[in-house]
N, C-alpha and C positions, 0 to 999 in steps of 0.2 A: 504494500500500500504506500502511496505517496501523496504528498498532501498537495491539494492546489493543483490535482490530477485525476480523472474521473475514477479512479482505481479506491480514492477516498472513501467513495458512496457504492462502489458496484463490484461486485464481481465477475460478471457479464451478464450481457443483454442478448437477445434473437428478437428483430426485425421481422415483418413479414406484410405482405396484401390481405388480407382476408379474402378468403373466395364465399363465392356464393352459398356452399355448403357449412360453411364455417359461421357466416354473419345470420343464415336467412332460415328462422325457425321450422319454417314450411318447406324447407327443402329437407330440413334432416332433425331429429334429435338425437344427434349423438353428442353434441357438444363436446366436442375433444379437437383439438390441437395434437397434429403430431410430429414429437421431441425430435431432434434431428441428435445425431452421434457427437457433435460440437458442443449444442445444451448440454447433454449429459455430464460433460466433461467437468463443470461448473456449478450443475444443477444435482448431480450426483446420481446412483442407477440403483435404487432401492428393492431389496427382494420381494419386499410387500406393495400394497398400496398403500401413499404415503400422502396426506391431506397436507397441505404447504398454502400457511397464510398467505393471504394476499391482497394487497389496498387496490383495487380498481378503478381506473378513471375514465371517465370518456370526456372530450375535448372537444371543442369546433371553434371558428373564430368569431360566433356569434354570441356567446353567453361569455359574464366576466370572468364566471367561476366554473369551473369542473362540475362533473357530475362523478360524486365518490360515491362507495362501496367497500368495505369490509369482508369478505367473502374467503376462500379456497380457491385452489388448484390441486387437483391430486394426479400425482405422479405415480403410475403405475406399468408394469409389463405388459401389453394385451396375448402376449403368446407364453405368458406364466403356464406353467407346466405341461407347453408344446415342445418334448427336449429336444425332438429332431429339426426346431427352427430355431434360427437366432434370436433373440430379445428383440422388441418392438416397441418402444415408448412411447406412451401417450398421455397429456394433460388432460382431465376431464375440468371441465368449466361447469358451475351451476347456474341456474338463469337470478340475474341482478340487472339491477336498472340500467348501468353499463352495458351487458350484453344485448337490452330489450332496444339502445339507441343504437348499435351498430349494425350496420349496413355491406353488403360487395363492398373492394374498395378499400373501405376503411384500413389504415397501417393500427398494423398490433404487436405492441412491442410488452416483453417480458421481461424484466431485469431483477437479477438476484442482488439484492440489497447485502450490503456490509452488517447493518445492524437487524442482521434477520429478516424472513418473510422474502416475498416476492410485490414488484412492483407492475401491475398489469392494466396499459395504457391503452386507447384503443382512442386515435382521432382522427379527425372525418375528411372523407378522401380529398384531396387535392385541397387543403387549408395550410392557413400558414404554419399552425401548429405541428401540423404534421412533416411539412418540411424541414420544422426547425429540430425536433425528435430525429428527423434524419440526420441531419447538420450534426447535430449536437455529438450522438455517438459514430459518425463516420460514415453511414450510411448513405449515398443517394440513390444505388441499385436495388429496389427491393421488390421490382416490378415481375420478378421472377415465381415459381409456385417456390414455396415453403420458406424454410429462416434462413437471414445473413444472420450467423454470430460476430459474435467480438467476445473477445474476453482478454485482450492486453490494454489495455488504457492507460498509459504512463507515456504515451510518444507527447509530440508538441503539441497535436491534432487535441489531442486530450486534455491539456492545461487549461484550467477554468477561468476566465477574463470575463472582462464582465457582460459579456453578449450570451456568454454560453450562462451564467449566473441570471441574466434573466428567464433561460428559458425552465432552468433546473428549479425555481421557486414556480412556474408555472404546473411544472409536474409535482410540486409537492415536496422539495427538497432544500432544506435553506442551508446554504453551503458554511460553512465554519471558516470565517477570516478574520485574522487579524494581526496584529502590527506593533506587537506589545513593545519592540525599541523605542515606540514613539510615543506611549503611553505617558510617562512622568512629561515629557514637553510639553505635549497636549493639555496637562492639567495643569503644569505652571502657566501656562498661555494666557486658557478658558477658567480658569480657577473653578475647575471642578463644576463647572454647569457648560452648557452645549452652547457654539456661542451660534453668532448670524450664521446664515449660507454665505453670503459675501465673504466673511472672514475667516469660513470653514475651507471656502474654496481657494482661497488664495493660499492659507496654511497648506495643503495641499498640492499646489504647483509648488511654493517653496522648495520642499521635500525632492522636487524633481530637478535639479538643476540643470542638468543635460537638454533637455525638454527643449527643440526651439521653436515655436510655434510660428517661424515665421519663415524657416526654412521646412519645414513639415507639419501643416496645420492638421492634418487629416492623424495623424498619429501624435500629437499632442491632445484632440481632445480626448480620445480612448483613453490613452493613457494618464492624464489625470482625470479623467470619470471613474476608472481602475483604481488608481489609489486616494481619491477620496472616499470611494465606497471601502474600501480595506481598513482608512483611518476611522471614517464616520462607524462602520461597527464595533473597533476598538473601542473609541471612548464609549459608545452606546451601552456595549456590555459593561463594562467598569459600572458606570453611573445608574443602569438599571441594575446590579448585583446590590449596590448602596442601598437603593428605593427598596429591595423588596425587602435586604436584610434587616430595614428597620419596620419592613411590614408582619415580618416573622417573628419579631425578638424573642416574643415570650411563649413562641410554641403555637400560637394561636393566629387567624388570621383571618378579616373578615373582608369576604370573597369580592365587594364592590371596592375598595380602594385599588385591589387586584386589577380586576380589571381597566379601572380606569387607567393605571399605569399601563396596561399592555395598550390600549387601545390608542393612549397619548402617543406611545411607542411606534404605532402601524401608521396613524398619520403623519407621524413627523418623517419617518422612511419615505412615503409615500412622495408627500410635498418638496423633500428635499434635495430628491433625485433629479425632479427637473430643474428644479432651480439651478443644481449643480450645472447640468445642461447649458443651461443661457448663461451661466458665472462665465464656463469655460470657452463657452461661444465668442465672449464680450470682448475673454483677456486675448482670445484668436485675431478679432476683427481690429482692436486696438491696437497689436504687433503688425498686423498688414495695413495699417493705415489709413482704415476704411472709417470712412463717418456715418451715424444711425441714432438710433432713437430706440429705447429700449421698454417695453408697454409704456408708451404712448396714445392716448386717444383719439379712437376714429369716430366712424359711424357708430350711431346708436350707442354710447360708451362702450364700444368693442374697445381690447385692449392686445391687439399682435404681439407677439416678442420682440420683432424684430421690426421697422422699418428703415429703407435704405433713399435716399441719405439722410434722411431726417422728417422729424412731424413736421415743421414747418412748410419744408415743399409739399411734404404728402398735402396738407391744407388750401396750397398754392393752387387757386383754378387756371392759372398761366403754366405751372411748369407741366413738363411734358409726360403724362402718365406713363410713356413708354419708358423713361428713366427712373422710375420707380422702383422699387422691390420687397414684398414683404419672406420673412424669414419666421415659419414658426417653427417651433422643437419642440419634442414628445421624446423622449427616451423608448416608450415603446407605442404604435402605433395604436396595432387593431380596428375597433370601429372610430375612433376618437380622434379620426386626421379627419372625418366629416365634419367637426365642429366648427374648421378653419375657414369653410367656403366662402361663410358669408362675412368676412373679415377683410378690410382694405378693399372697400370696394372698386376704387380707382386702379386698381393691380386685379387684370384678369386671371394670371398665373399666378399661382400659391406657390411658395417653396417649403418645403417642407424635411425636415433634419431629423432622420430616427437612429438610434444605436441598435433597432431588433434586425437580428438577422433572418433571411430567408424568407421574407413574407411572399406568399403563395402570388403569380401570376393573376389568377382571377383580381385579388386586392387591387394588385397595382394597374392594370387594364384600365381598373375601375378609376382609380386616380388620374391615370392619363384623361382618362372622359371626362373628369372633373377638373379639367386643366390646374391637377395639383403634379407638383415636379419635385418627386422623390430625391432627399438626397442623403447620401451614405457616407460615412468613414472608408478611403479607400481599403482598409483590409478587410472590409466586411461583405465589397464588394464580389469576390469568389462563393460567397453562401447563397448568390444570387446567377441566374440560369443568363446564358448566353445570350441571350434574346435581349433579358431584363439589361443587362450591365451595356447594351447599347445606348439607354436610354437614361440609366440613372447618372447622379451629380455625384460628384466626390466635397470634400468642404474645399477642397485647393482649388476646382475648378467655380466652384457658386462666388467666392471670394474674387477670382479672376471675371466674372461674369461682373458680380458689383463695383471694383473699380474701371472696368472699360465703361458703365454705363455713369462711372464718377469722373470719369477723365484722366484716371490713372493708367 
C-alpha cells in the first residue's frame, strides 16, 4: 500500500458493460456476474459460498447524490462438486434499489476495499460519471463482454491529485490528506481559527515557490488547488479534533452541537473550494497582466466571477460587446454550468473553467449549443476524447484569447 496512491483504498477493481442479461430482470433471474480468473486473484477463490459485504451505488449525472444500498455479493463455485471440471466463479447479486435502476449499458465496477467489504458501483451509460470511474482507475476499454481488472495501482496513472479526489468523494471515498510539516505555521499564522479564503489561498501559493504562473498558468492552478486542499484538511482536522474533544470531555455528548459542527464543516468544504478556484484564477490573470473585474454586477444583480476587462466597459453601451468576456469557474461542473446562461448578457459566449475530469460528450455537445466554451487545465485535457480536446480551452490559451481582445 502506498499512500497518495489508489493502492490506499483498493485492492483491485473489474470494470465491465452490463449486458442485457445482467441489467434487465425480464430477461433473466439469475442475477450473477461472472468472476473472471484476474478477480479471483484479489477477491480470493472460497471453497464454500461466501456472502461478501457490499455498499452499492448507482450514479447518473442527473441527481446530486447517489442512490446507496447496503447489501451482499456472494462469491461462490457454480461447478462445486463437478471434479471433472475446473472451478467457475460467480457473484450472485440480490435485487436492491441499485440493481432495480440499472439498465444494458450501464459500466459496473466492483472494487475490493482496503478496509473491508466490496465496493459495487453501477453508473449510467454514456455519463460523465461513468467516464470519470473509467479515468479514475485506468480504464477507457471496457466496451468488450466481461471485466478489465486492475489490481496494481501505485504507477503515476494512480497518484491521487485533486481531479481524481473529486471523483473518489463522489463514489463514496474521502481520501486521507495531509500536510502535518505545515501544521505548527498554519496555526502561528491563523492563530488557531480558519482564516479568509483570500489568505488561505495565498498561504498556499506561498508554500509553492517554484510555481510560475506566468510561465505555466494551466499547471499553477492545479497545483495550488492540490495543495491548498492538502493544507485546508490539515488545519481542518487539527481544529475539528479541538471542537469535538471539548464536545466529548466528560464521556457524554449531546448529538445536536455534533452535528452542527459536522455540518459547519461540509459547508465551509463546500464554499471554499471554489472560492479557492477564483483566488487562484485572480493570482493567474494578475501574473499575465490581464485587467477584470471580479463578481461584479450585471443584469438583474447577476454577479459573474469573472469579467474581462472590467465592469465598467461591460456597462459601457459604446464599447464593443465583441471585446468582452465573461469567465465563470465551478471546480466541478454537472448540471450547475446551466446556471451561467443567463449571466453577462452582453457576452453571447460563456467561458466556463472546471477542474472535473472526463465529463461525458452528451454534456458538452450540450454546452456547445448553449454557446458555453468549456475550459480545462491543460493536463486534464487527455481525460477528454479526441473529438472533445478539438474544441476545448486550456487557461494559457483563454488568457491568450483575453489579452488579444485587451491589446496585449
Amino acid at each position: 500500500m502506498k499512500k497518495g496512491y489508489l493502492s490506499q483504498y483498493f485492492d483491485g477493481v473489474a470494470i465491465k458493460t452490463l449486458s442485457a442479461v445482467e441489467a434487465d430482470r425480464t430477461r433473466s433471474n439469475q442475477h450473477e456476474y461472472n468472476a473472471t480468473r484476474d478477480m479471483l486473484d484479489f477477491m480470493g477463490r472460497p471453497s464454500e459460498k461466501t456472502p461478501l459485504d457490499a455498499r452499492f451505488l448507482y450514479l447518473n449525472d442527473d441527481d446530486a447524490e447517489p442512490v446507496p444500498e447496503d447489501a451482499f455479493l456472494t462469491l461462490y463455485d457454480s461447478r462445486k462438486g463437478q471434479s471433472h471440471r475446473s472451478a467457475e466463479y460467480r457473484f450472485y447479486f440480490p435485487t436492491t434499489n441499485v440493481s432495480n435502476n440499472a439498465s444494458e449499458g450501464d459500466l459496473l465496477a466492483i472494487a475490493k476495499r482496503r478496509d473491508g467489504g466490496l465496493l459495487v458501483i453501477i453508473a449510467e451509460r454514456d455519463s460523465t460519471i461513468a467516464r470519470q470511474i473509467r479515468w479514475l482507475f485506468g480504464m477507457t476499454d471496457t466496451d468488450h463482454p466481461g471485466f478489465s481488472v486492475k489490481s496494481e495501482m501505485e504507477t503515476e496513472q494512480d497518484r491521487i491529485g485533486f481531479a481524481a479526489r473529486i471523483v473518489l468523494e463522489q463514489i463514496g471515498i474521502q481520501p486521507e490528506i495531509d500536510a502535518p510539516n505545515f501544521l505548527d505555521q498554519m496555526l502561528g499564522l491563523f492563530g488557531g481559527t480558519f482564516p479568509t479564503t483570500l489568505e488561505f489561498s495565498a498561504f498556499a501559493r506561498s508554500t509553492l515557490t517554484d510555481v510560475d504562473a506566468f510561465v505555466a498558468p494551466d499547471t499553477a492552478v492545479l497545483v495550488w488547488m492540490d495543495r491548498e486542499e492538502v493544507l485546508f484538511r490539515t488545519l481542518e482536522k487539527h481544529l475539528l479534533s479541538e471542537q469535538m474533544s471539548v464536545l466529548f470531555h466528560d464521556g457524554t455528548v449531546d448529538p445536536d452541537p455534533v452535528m452542527k459542527v459536522a455540518q459547519s464543516a461540509f459547508q465551509r468544504r463546500k464554499s471554499r473550494a471554489g472560492s479557492a478556484l477564483e483566488n487562484h484564477l485572480e493570482a493567474v490573470f494578475k501574473s499575465q497582466g490581464v485587467t477584470y473585474s471580479r463578481t461584479a454586477v450585471t443584469e438583474r444583480k447577476l454577479k459573474p466571477d469573472f469579467i474581462f476587462p472590467d465592469i465598467a466597459r461591460y456597462h459601457d453601451p459604446s464599447f464593443p460587446s465583441a471585446l468582452l468576456t465573461m469567465l465563470a469557474s465551478k471546480t466541478t461542473s454537472k448540471d450547475r454550468w446551466r446556471q451561467i446562461l443567463n449571466e453577462a448578457t452582453r457576452i453571447p459566449t460563456k467561458h466556463l473553467i472546471t477542474l472535473e475530469p472526463s465529463i461525458s460528450q452528451n454534456q458538452t455537445a450540450e454546452m456547445q449549443s448553449e454557446q458555453v466554451q468549456l475550459v480545462i487545465p491543460a493536463p486534464l485535457h487527455d481525460t477528454y476524447t479526441a473529438a472533445q480536446r478539438t474544441w476545448l480551452l486550456d487557461v494559457s490559451g483563454f488568457v491568450d484569447l483575453v489579452k488579444a481582445r485587451q491589446g496585449g
